[in-house]
N, C-alpha and C positions, 0 to 999 in steps of 0.2 A: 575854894572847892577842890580838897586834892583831893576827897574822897576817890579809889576807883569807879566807883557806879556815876560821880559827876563828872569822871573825865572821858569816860566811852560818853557819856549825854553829851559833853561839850563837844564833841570830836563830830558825836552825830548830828548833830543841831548845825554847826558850819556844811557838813555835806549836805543836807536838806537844804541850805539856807543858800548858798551859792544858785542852782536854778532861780530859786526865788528873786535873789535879787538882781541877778539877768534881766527879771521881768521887769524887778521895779524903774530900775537905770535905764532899761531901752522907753518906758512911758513916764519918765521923768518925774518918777518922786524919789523926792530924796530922802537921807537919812531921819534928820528931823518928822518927816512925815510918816516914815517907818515907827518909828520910837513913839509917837503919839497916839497910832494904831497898834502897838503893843502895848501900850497902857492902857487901852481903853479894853483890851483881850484881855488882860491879866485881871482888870476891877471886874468886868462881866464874868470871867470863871468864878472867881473866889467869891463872887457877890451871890451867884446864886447855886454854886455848886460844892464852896467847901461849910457851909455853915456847920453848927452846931445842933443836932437832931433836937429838938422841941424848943428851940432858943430861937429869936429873931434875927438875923443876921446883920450885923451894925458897922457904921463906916470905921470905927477904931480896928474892928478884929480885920477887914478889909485890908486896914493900911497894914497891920501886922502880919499878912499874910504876902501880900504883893511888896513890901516893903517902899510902898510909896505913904506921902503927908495925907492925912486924915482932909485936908483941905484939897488935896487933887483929887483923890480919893470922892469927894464930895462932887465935884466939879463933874468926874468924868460919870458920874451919875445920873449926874441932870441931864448930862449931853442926848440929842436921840441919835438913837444907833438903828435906824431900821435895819430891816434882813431883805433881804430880795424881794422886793413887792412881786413883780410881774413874769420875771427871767424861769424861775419854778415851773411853775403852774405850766404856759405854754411851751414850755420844752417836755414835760412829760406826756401833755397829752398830745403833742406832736410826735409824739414817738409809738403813743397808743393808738393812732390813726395809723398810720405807718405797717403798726404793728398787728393790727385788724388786717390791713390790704394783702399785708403775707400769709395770712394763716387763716381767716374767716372765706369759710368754701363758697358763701354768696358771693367773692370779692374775689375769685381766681377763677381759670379757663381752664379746662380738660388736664391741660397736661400742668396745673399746680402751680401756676403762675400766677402774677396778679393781673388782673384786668386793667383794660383800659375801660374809663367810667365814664358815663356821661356826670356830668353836674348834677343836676336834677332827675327825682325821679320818686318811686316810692321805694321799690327796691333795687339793689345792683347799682346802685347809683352811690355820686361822691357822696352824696348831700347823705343819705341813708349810713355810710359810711361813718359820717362824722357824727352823727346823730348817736350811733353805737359806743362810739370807740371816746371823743373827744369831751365829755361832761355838757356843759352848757357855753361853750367857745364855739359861734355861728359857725352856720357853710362858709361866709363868704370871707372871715375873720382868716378860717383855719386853711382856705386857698389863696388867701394873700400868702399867706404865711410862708405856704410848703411851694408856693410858686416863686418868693424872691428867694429863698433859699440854695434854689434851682434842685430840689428831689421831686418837682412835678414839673411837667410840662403838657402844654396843648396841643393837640394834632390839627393837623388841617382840616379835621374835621369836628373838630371841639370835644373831642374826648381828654381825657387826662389819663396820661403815662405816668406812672411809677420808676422815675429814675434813678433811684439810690435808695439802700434797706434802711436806711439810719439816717438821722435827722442831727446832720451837721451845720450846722452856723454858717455863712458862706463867708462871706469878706465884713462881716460885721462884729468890729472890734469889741462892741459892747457885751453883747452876747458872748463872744469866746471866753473874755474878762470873767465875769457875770458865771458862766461853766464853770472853768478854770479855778476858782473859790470853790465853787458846791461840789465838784470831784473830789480834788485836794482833800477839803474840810472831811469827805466819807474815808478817804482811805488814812487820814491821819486819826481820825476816831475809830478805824478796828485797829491801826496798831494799838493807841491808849488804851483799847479794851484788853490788848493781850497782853499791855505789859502793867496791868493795873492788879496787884496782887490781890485784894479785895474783890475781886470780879465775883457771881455769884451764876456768871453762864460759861458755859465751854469756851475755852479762847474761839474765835471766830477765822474762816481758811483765810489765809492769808500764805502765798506760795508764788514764786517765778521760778522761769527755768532760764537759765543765759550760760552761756559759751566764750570764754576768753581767746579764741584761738581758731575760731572760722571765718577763714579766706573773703578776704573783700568783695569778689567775685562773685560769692554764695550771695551776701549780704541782701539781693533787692530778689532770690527767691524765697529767702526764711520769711521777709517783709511780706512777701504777697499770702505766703502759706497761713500765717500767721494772721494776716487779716481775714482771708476765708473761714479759717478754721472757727477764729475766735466771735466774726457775724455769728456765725450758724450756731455754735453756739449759744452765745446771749438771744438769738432768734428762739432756740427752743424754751430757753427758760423765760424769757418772758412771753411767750405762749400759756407755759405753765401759771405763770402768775394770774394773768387772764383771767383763766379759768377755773382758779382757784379764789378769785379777791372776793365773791359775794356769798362763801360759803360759812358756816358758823359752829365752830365746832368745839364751842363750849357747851356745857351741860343745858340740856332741855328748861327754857326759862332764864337762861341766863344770857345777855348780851355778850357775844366775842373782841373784845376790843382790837383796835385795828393799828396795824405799827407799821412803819418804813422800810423795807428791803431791798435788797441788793446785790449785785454781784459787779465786779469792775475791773475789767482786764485793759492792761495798757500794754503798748510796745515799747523798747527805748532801744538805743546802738551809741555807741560810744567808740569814736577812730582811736582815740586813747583815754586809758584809763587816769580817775583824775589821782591826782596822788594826796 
């Protein structure tokens, strides 16, 4: 590969791939285990994503594509690979609760805040709350949840406080694990999209701002600004989303089909740059 276009790739591919493997090495998989989960990546792209338009896609053009044996090839086909059964589901709609409590007017006090709730009730209540926001995930399912968490807690008099705007994982490695893929996998798929010449939509924003040369000092006010800023926000836009998901704005008679979006801001800081 001296091509230049696969030497900036390989150059990138090591920068990206460094964090990565930080992670893998501190939760003890090793190479080998690496190397079997990118064969098993490479057979599932090219199995269902580089076929040949009206042709069935077959384990020989697989191996010729991944450049693995038509016999592993086979092998890693059969393998099951599920996708995240459960980790999905209630992280979003744990954030749709959440995200009802800050912005739906039955669920806030005078001055725009969230209330504290009783449990039950018919309205102004958690249960009414989760009822709204959370799909078919119980009351008592969706305050375990947001209680081991610790973004709710109970008062002494059994109301429930809204402690935190966003629904972070607490000391549950699983769960972060579990994130940590489904993030990753969104923001490594709008780069593909923008560097996919055949794309057939706008390249999609994709944009940071960073500073080589602000004082240590600074460093833990940019952090706080920067989490304020960037809550509020993803708070507003997913507001908007809200309020927009049950609308249908394809032609009169016709179904509006329904797609996945997003927006995903991260922080990073670096004492030294890697070389």
């Amino acid at each position: 590969m001296n091509h230049p276009l696969h030497q900036a790739l390989n150059k990138a591919l090591l920068t990206l791939m460094r964090p990565l493997v930080r992670i893998l090495l501190r939760n003890g998989v090793t190479h080998d285990a690496f190397v079997d989960l990118a064969k098993q990546a490479y057979v599932d792209v090219a199995y269902r994503e580089f076929g040949i338009p009206g042709r069935k896609q077959t384990i020989s053009r697989v191996s010729v594509l991944t450049g693995l044996t038509r016999k592993e090839v086979s092998r890693l086909l059969q393998r099951e690979n599920p996708d995240e059964p459960e980790t999905r589901p209630r992280y979003n709609r744990a954030m749709r609760v959440i995200s009802g409590w800050l912005s739906d007017p039955r669920f806030l006090d005078t001055t725009g805040e969230p209330r504290e709730l009783a449990v039950d009730g018919e309205e102004n209540s958690f249960s009414a709350l989760v009822k709204s926001y959370s799909g078919d995930i119980p009351t008592k399912a969706m305050l375990a949840e947001l209680l081991r968490v610790h973004i709710v807690e109970q008062t002494s008099e059994g109301l429930l406080r809204l402690r935190q705007h966003a629904y972070i994982p607490s000391n549950d490695p699983l769960d972060k694990i579990r994130i940590f893929g489904s993030h990753v996998s969104e923001l490594l798929s709008t780069i593909d999209h923008n560097l996919d010449p055949e794309r057939d939509k706008e390249p999609f924003f994709q944009r940071r701002v960073s500073n080589d040369r602000l004082p240590a000092s600074e460093v833990p006010r940019f952090r706080a600004l920067a989490a304020r800023r960037s809550q509020a926000l993803l708070e507003e836009l997913d507001q908007w989303l809200i309020e927009h998901e049950g609308e249908n704005g394809a032609p009169e008679g016709e179904e509006d089909p329904r797609m996945s979006v997003g927006l995903g801001i991260f922080y990073f800081e670096n004492e030294e740059r890697e070389r």
